[in-house]
N, C-alpha and C positions, 0 to 999 in steps of 0.2 A: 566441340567440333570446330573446326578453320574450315573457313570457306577454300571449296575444291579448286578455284580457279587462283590461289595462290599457292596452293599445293608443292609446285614442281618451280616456282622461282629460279633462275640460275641466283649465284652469292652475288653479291655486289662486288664490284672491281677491288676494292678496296680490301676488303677479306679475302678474293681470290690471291692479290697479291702477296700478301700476308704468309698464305699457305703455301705460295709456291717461294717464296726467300725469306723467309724467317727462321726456317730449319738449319740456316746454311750461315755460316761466320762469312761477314762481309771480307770481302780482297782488301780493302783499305780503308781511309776516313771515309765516311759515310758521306753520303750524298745525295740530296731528295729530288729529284726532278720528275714527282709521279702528280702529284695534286697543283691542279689551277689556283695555287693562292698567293696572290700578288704581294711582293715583299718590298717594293718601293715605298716611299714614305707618303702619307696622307698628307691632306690639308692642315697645317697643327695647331689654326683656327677652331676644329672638328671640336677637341678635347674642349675649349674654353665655351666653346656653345653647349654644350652639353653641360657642362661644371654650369653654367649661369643658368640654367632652365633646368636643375635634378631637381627642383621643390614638384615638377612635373612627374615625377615615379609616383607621389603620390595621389596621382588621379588616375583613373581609367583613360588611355588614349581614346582621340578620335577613331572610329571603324575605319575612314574610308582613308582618312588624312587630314590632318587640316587643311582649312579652304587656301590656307599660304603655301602647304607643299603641292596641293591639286593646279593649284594655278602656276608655279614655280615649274612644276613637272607640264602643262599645259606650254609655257611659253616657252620651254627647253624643245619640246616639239614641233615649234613652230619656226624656233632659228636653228635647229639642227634639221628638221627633213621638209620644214615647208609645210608640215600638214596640220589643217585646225582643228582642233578639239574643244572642246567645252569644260572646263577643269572640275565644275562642281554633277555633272553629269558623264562625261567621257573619260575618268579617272579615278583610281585607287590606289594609294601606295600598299605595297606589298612587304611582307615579312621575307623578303631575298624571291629573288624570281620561280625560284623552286615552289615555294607555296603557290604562286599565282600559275603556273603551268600544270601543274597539280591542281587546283580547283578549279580552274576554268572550264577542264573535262569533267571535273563534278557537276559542274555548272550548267554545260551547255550541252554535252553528250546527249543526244535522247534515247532514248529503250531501243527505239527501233529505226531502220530508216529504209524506206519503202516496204514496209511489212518483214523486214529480214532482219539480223544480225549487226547495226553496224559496226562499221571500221575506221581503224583511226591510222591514218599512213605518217610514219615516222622511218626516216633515212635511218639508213643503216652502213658505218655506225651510228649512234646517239646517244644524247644524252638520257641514262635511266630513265629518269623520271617519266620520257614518254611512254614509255611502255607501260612503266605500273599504273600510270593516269587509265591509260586504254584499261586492260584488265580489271582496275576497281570500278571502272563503270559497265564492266561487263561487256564490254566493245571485243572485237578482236583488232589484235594491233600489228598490222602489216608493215611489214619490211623491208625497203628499198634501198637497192645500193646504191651508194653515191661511193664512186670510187673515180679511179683518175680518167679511165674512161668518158665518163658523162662531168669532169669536170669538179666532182666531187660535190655535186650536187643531183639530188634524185632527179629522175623524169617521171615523173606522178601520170604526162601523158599516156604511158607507154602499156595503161594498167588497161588489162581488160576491161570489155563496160561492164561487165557485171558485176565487176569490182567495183569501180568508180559509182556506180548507183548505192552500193551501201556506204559508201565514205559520208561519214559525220562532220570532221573533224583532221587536216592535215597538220602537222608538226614540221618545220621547216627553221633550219638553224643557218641564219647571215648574219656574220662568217662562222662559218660550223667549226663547230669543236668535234673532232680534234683536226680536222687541214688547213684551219686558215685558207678556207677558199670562199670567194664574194658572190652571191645572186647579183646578176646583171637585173638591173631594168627590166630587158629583155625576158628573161626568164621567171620575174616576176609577174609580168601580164600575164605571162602562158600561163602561170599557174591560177592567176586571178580567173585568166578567163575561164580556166578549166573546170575553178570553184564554184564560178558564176552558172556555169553550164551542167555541172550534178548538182547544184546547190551543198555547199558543205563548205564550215568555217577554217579558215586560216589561223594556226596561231605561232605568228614568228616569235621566234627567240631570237632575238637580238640585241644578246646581252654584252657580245664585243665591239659592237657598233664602231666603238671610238679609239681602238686598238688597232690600227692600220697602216700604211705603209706607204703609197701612191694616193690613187682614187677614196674616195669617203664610200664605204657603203652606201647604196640607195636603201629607204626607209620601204617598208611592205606596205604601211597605211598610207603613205603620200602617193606613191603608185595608186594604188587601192582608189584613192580620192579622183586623181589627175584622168582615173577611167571610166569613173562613174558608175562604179563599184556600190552594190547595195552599201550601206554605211553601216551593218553586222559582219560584213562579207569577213574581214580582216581584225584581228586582236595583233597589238605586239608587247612584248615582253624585254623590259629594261633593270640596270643594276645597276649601283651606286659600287660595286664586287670588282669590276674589271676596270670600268673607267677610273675611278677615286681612289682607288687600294686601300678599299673599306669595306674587306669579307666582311668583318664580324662585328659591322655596322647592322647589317639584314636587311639592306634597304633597297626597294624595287619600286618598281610600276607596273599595272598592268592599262592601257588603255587601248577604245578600240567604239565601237556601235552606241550607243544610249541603254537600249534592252537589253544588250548585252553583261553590258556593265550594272546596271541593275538588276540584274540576275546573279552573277559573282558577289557584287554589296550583299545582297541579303542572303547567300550562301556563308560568306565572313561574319554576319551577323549572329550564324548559329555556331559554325565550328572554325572560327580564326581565331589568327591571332596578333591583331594588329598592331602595328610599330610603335613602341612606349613613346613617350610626347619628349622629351629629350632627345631623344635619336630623329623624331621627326622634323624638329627646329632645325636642328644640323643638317637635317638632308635637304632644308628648304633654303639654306646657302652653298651646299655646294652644286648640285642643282643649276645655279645661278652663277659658276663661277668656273672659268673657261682655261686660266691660265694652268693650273696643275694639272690641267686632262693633257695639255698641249706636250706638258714637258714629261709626264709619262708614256708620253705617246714617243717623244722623242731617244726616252731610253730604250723603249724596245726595239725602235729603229735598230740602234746601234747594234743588238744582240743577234737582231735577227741578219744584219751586215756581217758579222762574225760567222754566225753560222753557215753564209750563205760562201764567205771564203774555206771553212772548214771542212765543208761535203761538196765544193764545188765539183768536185770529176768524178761525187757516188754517184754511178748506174742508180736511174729511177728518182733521184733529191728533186723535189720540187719546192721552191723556195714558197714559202705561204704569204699572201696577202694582206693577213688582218692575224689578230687572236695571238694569244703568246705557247704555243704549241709547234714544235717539229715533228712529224707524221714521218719516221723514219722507216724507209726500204729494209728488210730483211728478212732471211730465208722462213724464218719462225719468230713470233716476238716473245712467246712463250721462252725461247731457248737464248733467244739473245738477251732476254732480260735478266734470264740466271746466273749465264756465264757471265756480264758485267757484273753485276752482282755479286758471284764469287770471287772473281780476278780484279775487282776495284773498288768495290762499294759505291759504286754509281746505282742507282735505287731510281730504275722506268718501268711503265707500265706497256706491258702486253696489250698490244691492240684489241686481240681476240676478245680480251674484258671490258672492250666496249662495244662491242658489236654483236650479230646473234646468227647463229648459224641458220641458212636456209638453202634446203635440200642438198647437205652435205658440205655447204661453201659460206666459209666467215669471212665477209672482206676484211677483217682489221686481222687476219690472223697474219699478213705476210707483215707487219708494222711495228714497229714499238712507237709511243708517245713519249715527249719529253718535254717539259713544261720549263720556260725560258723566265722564270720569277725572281729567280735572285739578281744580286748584282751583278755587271758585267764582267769582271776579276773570275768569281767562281763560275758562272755560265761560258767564260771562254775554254775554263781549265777540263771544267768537265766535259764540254763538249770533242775537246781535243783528244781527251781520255778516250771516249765512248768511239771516236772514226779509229784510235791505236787498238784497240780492243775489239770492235768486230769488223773494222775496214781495214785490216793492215795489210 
């Protein structure tokens, strides 16, 4: 027997896509622009730390991190958003942010909240993972749109109270994937204050923090702090993935409260899986080390400069903020991802597989996503491709 509340899953985007173009001979050379995986070059310092510290595979890593990456990741916190932490209590490195988004709902979810159901509010679209987090802890996971409307960020206010009274646990992505759009300051208090006022935890994902364009994102815990925010009020959530172009590094952070964080340690203590001591040494230099985030910051400039002359006169193109994603306008994503797809081999994902239908209405259904990861030669060509092909 499977438990009935994963029953009726929708497929993960990834196998939807699959099914909807994989039956079908591409139009031309293939061309990936569906998955967030940064294709710029790492630090190549990375490799030789890791080569001088592999006599570490064979020991059992530290759980939490060693006290060099807690405090590395500690002071990363305190000259990127200003906010103090405690490194050997307000910190854990994580096996990629995904684990730590995932546990923290194991974590800190409770059974009930005011004798009822609770709820865990996650913007719609988002990223999977909140939902399955909601549903494994037997939460219900409510769905807000964040569309261009509200700025592409939820209004969590706007939720009935007797909604707001079950929320546990809000999920909140600055800058959200997939529109590259920034929570103001501003919108950060409302939420803070909103948390503070039903009582229920925040956990930012702000894993493209450093992938920006103008303005720096504002941090959720240095808000958080600067208002005198219970100090569990807020958790956030970071990656070595976006800033470093070191997916298949798996290195994260999660920090955030005292209790909190010793609640998640000794949930890793039973079922994690913490970061091998090699990979940890390495993340506690780049961590530390500013110049390669600056200049992969500076190639996506450029792409997203391109793109931004490329769709300049689409009806609906909003140029994005932060995050390496274009959130493209169109009548169905479903249908314009096929027909690229047959007619070029240009390979994006349908909105609609990232978002969830509510009372009949997907907001990512009018969208295709397109992920700006390669170099700028291929990202101009295909982009070029994609406005001949369904903007022409």
């Amino acid at each position: 027997m499977f438990p009935e509340r994963f029953s009726n899953l929708p497929a993960y985007a990834f196998p939807r896509l699959r099914s909807l173009l994989d039956s079908h001979e591409p139009g031309g050379d293939v061309v990936h622009m569906t998955i967030g995986e940064p294709k710029h070059e790492f630090p190549q310092w990375v490799s030789q730390i890791i080569a001088d510290n592999a006599a570490g595979f064979n020991r059992y890593p530290p759980n939490d991190g060693t006290p060099e990456l807690q405090q590395a990741i500690a002071s990363w916190i305190d000259r990127r958003f200003g906010a103090k932490v405690d490194a050997a209590t307000q910190v854990m490195a994580l096996n990629g942010t995904r684990e730590g988004l995932y546990n923290a709902a194991m974590a800190l979810c409770p059974e009930t909240k005011n004798g009822q159901k609770p709820i865990v509010l996650t913007p719609n679209p988002f990223y999977q993972v909140y939902m399955i987090a909601a549903i494994s802890v037997a939460a219900e996971p409510y769905f807000c749109p964040a569309t261009a409307e509200n700025g592409f960020m939820p209004d969590y206010s706007l939720l009935p109270e007797d909604v707001l009274k079950r929320v546990a646990v809000a999920y909140v992505c600055s800058p959200s994937n997939p529109q590259g759009a920034i929570a103001s300051r501003a919108y950060l208090e409302k939420l803070i204050s909103l948390a503070e006022t039903y009582d229920f935890k925040i956990f930012a994902d702000e894993c493209y923090s450093e992938i920006y364009r103008d303005a720096k994102p504002d941090g959720a815990l240095r808000v958080a702090q600067d208002m005198g925010a219970d100090p569990e009020r807020v958790l956030i959530f970071h990656s070595l993935s976006k800033r470093s172009n070191l997916p298949g590094l798996r290195s994260g952070f999660v920090a955030g409260g005292p209790e909190s964080l010793k609640r998640i340690k000794q949930l890793r203590a039973y079922s994690g899986a913490p970061l091998p001591l090699p990979l940890q040494r390495a993340s506690e230099k780049v961590w530390d080390d500013e110049a390669h985030v600056e200049e992969n910051r500076r190639l996506y400039a450029e792409k997203f400069d391109v793109a931004d002359q490329v769709f300049a006169d689409l009806p609906g193109y909003q140029s994005p903020q932060a995050g390496f994603f274009l959130w493209l306008p169109v009548e169905n994503g479903e249908t314009a991802a096929l027909k690229l797809w047959k007619e070029t081999g240009v390979r994006v994902l349908p909105g609609a597989y990232l978002s969830k239908d509510v009372n009949g209405e997907n907001p990512g259904k009018p969208y295709i996503r397109v992920a700006l990861v390669a170099p700028k030669n291929d990202v101009t060509a295909a982009l070029k491709t994609i406005r001949a092909c369904l903007f022409a």
